[in-house]
N, C-alpha and C positions, 0 to 999 in steps of 0.2 A: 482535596490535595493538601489544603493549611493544616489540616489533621492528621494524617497520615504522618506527613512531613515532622513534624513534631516529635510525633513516636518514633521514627527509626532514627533521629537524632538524638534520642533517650538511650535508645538498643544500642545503639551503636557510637556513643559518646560522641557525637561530630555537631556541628554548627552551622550547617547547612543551609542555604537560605531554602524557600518553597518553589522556586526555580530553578534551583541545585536539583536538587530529587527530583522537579517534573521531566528533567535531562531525562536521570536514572529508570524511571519505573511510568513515568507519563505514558508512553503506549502501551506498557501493559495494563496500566488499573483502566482507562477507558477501554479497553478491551471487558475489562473484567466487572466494571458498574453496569456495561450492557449490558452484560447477563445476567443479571443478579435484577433491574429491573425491566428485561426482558420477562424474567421468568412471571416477576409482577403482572407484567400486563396479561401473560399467558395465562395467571391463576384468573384474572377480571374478567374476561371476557371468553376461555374456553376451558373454563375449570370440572367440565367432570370429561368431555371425550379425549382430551390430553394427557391430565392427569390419572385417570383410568390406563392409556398404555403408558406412558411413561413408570407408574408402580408396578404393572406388571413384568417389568425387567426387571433381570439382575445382573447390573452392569459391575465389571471388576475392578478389586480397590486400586487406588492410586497413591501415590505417594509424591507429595509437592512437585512440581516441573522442575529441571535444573536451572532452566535460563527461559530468555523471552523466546529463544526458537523452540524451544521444545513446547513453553506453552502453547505459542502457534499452532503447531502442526497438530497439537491431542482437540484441541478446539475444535478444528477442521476433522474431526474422526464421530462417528455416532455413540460410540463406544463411551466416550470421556463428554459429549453434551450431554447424556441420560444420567451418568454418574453426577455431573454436576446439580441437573434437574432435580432429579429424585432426592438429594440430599434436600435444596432449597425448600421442596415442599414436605418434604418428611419434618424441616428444620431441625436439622441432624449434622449441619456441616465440619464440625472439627471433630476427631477422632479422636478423642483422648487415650483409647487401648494401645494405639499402635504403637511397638517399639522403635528406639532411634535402628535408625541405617547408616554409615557410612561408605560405599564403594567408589568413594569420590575418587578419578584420578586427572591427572595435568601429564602430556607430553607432548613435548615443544622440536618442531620441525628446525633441525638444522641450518637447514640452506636459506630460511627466513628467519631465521636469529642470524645468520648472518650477515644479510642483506640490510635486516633493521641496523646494526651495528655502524655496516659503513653508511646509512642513510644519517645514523646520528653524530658519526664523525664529520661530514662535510654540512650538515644544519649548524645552524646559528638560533639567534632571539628571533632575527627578519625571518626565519622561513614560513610558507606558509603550505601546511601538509594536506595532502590527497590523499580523502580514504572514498574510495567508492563511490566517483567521480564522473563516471560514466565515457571519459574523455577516449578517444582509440590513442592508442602507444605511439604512433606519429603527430601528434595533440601532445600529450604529454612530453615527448621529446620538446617542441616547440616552447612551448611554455619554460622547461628547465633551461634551455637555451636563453630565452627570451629574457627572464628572470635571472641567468649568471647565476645558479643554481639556489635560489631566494624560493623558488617553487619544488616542491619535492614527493613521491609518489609513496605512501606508505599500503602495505599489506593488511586488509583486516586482519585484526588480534586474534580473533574466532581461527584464524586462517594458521597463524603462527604458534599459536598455544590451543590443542585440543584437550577440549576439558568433556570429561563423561560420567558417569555414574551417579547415585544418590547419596545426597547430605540431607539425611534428617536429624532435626533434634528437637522432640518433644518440649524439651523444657524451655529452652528458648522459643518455640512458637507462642506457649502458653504465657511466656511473660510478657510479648509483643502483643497475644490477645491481652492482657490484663491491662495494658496502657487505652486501653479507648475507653472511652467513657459509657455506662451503664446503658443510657437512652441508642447508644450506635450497636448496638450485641449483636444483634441480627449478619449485620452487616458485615462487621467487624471477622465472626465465624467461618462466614463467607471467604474473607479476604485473607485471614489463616489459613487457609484449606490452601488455596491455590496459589498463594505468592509464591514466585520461585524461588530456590534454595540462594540464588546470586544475590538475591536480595535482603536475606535474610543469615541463614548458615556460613555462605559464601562471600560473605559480604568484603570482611577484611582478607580474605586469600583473592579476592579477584583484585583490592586497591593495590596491593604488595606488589601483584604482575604487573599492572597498568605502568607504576612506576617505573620496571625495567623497561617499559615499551617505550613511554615517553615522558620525562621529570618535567619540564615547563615549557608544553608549544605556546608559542603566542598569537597564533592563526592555523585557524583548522576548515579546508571545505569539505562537504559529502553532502549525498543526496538522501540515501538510506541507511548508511551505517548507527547515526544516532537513533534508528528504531529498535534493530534487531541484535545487535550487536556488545553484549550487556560488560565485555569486557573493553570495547570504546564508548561506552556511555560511562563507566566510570573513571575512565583516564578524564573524561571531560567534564564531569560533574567536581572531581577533585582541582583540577587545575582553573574550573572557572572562579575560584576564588581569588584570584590573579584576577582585579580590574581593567588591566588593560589586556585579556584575552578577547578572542575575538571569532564565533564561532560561525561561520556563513553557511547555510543550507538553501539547496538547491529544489525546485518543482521537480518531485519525480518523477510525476503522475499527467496526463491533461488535465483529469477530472479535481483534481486534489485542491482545490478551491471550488468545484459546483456543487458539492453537497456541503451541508451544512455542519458548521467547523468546529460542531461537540461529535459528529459520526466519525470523522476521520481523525487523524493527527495532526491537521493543521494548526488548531489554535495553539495546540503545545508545544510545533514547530515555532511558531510566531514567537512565542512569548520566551523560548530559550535562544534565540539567534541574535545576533548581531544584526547580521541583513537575510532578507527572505531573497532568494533569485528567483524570480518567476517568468512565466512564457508570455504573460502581456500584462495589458494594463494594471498596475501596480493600484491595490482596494485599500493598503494600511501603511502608513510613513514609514515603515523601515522596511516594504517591499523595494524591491529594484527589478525593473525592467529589464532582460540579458536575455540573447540568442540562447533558445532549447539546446543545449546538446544532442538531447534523444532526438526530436527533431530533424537539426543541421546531417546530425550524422545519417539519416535513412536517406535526406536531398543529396547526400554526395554521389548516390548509384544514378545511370541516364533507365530512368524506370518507363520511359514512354515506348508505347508497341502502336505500330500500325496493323496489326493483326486481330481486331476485336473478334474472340470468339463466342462472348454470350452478351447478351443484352442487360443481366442482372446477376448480381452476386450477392446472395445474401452471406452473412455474416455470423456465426453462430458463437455465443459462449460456452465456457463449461456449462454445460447444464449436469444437475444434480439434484439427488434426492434431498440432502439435510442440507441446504445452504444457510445453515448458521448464521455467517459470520455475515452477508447477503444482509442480512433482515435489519442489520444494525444502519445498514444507506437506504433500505430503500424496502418497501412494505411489498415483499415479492415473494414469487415462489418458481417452482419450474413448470407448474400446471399452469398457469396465467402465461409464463414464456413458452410454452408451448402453441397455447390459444392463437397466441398471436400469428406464428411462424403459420400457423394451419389454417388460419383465416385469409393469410396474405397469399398464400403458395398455390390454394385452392382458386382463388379470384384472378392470376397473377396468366394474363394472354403471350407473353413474352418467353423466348429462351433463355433459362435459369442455370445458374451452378449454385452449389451450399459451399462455402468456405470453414470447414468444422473446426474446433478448437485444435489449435497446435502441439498441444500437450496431454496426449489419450488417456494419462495415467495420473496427470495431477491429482485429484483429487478423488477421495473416498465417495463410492457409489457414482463413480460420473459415468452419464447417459451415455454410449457409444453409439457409433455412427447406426448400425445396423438397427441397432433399437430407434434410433428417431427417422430411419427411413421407414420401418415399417409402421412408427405411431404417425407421421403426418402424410405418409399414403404416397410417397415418393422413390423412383430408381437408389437404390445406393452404390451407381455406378455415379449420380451425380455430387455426391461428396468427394471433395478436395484438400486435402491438408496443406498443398501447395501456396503458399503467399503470391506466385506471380498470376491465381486467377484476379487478384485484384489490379492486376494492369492490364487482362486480355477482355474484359466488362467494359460496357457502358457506363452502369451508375451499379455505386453499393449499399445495400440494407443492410441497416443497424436497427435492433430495437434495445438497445442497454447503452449504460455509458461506460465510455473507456476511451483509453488514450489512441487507438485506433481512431476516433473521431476526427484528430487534432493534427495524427499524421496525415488522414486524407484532404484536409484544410489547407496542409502547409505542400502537401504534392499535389493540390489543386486538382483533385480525384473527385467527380460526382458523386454522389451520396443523399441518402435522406434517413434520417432517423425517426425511429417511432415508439413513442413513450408515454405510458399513461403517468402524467405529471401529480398527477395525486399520488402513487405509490413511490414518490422520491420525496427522500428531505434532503431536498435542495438550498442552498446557499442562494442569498439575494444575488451575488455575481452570477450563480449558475441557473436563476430565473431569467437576468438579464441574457446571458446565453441564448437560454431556449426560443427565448423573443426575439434575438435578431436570429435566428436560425427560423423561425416561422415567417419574421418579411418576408423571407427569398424563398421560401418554399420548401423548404429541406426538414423541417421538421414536422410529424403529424401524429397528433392525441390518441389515433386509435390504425391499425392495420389497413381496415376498408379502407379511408381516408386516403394511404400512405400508396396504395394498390391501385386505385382511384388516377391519383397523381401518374405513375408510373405507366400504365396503359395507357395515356392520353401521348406519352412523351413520344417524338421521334426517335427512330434505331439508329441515331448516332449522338454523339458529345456536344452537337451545334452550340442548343440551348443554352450550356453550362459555359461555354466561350464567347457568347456574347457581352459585346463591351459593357453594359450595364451591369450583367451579371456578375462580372468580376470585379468589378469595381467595390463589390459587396463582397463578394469572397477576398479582395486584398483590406478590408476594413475587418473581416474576421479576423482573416492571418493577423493583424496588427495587435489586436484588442487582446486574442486566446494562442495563437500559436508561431508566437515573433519569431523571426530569423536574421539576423544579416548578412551581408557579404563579408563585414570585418569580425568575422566569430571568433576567431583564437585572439586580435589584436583587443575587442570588445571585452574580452574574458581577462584577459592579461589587467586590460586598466583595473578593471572592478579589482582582482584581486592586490592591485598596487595599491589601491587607495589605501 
């Protein structure tokens, strides 16, 4: 990062500290170092039957992503990992043929240029802005109230300025490659290839906008905005040069402290923020303890049924053929998540329902229902997309992590997870996890185990409401997935201080 950092401060004549730009381009280069020595490990250990089909493609060119969403979503495609691939091992990465492009364009929604307008005529220095907040509109109402309009709710910029097309410019990539140093080339080629145009081409037309959006906030929360959002990461990369800014980020995630804090974005969250808000126990001094929003907000519905109609509800993720971006948490694939589901389901004496992923179309090549009913030998009358089978169940299987976990924790929902812990890189907190999740029973290394457990239990909830029991599940709730009774009042202070 102290390198990189360096060079786009050259490029780009600015003075940046190396915190400055981990704001700006932090999620995307750990995005883009795992691949680069991903692809390393891929050459060490499976270098001729990978590499054998990976050259047999001919994936189509590409031209730099525009921004960090668009690199996103080409990553998650097969299309653009093979093109990346194939270059890495051909070590072919920059394209020196290719001509510049410009079909760059910017147009700006009215009715939120408007809104921003009157948001910056009633701010002041004290305000402190909402971008992507997670809070519902009666929450936020509260808060502007509460605050005598000190609290204020902004629009992502993404939202209000649409920006599309390609900016390339050869010559300028090439001078950005010529700033690294001889011994980094490899690398460096790499990171030519793929940095998006906001970062580089686009760099001073996104500062210029940011301006109009907002000249000097002094307090800014969000939870996701500073990942994805590359025209709010540079309003805030620019204005954090103002020492008394102050930028607060929020736990988006449950998981987003249990893997280990070079896989995700946590460390670079950490290290740009003023204060981290998290769902429990606070691991580094400028965490702070605070009611989950995502959380509080799913406890506000009365989610309990006296009508149990299956004894088991497993729980299924996207599953997918190229889980990419996957391999970067956690040493997986969808034949091993498969195993499992078909080991449990097969063993499993109980009345089952499948709760299958929410979103059928997310992602490129994902497994559908029909196809995993006919691979693990089960009705696909028993697939559900419905959320409330998980209140008409006894207990839920999970074999993956996700913030599903954390809601069933804090709606005090039976559950047991199962996870071979060797193919996660996990965070010391998210070992700590896993161990009080194995006191009580809820966690199990391998399917049989988890299967095992399950067939021994009684066909109702007793077990799980026993006074002992709970006493252990409100010391989870505390630790991984806090709530209070005073959540807007709780939220208010944090953002007075």
């Amino acid at each position: 990062m102290f390198k990189i950092s360096k060079i786009l401060n050259i490029l780009h004549e600015k003075k940046y500290s190396t915190n400055e730009w981990r704001i700006l381009i932090g999620s995307w280069l750990n995005i883009a170092l795992n691949i680069y020595f991903y692809n390393n490990y891929l050459k060490k250990y499976f270098p001729k039957k990978l590499e054998k089909i990976i050259l047999s493609e001919s994936p189509e060119k590409h031209f730099p992503p525009l921004d960090y969403r668009e690199f996103f979503k080409l990553i998650n495609t097969k299309k653009y990992q093979l093109y990346l691939l194939k270059k890495l091992i051909l070590k072919n990465s920059f394209n020196y043929k290719v001509r510049n492009k410009n079909t760059f364009k910017i147009k700006s929604n009215f009715t939120k240029i408007l809104y921003l307008k009157i948001i910056k005529l009633i701010s002041s220095k004290k305000t402190l802005f909402l971008i992507r907040s997670r809070f519902k509109l009666r929450q936020i109402l509260q808060l502007i109230l509460k605050s005598k309009f000190k609290i204020l709710p902004l629009i992502d910029p993404t939202e209000t300025y649409n920006i599309s097309g390609i900016n390339y410019n050869k010559e300028k990539r090439l001078k950005f490659l010529g700033l690294f140093d001889k011994d980094d080339f490899d690398i460096a080629e790499f990171i030519t290839e793929i940095i998006p145009s906001s970062y580089i081409e686009n760099f001073l037309t996104y500062e210029k906008i940011g301006k109009k959006i907002l000249k000097k906030p002094s307090k800014v929360y969000t939870d996701t905005a500073h990942l994805d959002d590359d025209l709010f990461k540079n309003i805030i990369t620019r204005v954090r040069l103002n020492k008394n800014f102050r930028l607060l980020i929020g736990q988006h995630g449950g998981n987003h402290r249990i893997h280990d804090q070079y896989v995700t974005n946590y460390h670079d969250d950490y290290e740009i923020c003023s204060k981290y808000l998290v769902w429990g126990k606070p691991i580094k001094p400028k965490e702070v303890k605070l009611s989950s929003i995502r959380l509080f907000n799913i406890n506000q519905k009365d989610k309990t049924k006296d009508n149990i109609k299956y004894n088991v509800c497993y729980v299924f993720e996207a599953l997918r053929k190229n889980q990419f971006q996957a391999d970067f948490k956690r040493n997986d694939d969808y034949i091993r998540s498969l195993e499992t589901k078909k080991i449990f389901l097969k063993k499993l004496k109980k009345k089952f329902i499948v709760r299958s992923y929410y979103d059928k179309n997310r992602y490129e090549n994902q497994i559908n229902d029909k196809k995993l009913s006919k691979y693990l030998d089960i009705k696909l009358g028993l697939f559900k997309n419905n959320k409330e089978v998980l209140f008409e169940s006894n207990i839920i299987v999970l074999d993956y992590m996700s913030t599903m976990i954390f809601e069933l924790i804090s709606l005090n929902i039976p559950f047991v997870l199962i996870l071979d812990r060797s193919n996660e890189y996990l965070s010391n907190f998210g070992k700590k996890f896993i161990k009080d999740l194995k006191k009580i029973n809820l966690y199990f290394n391998n399917p049989a185990r988890a299967v095992e457990f399950i067939n021994n239990l009684p066909n109702d909830k007793n077990w799980w409401f026993e006074e002992k029991k709970q006493k252990k599940i409100l010391k989870l709730k505390k630790n991984y997935a806090y709530l209070s009774k005073f959540h807007i009042n709780d939220w208010y202070k944090t953002f007075k201080d």
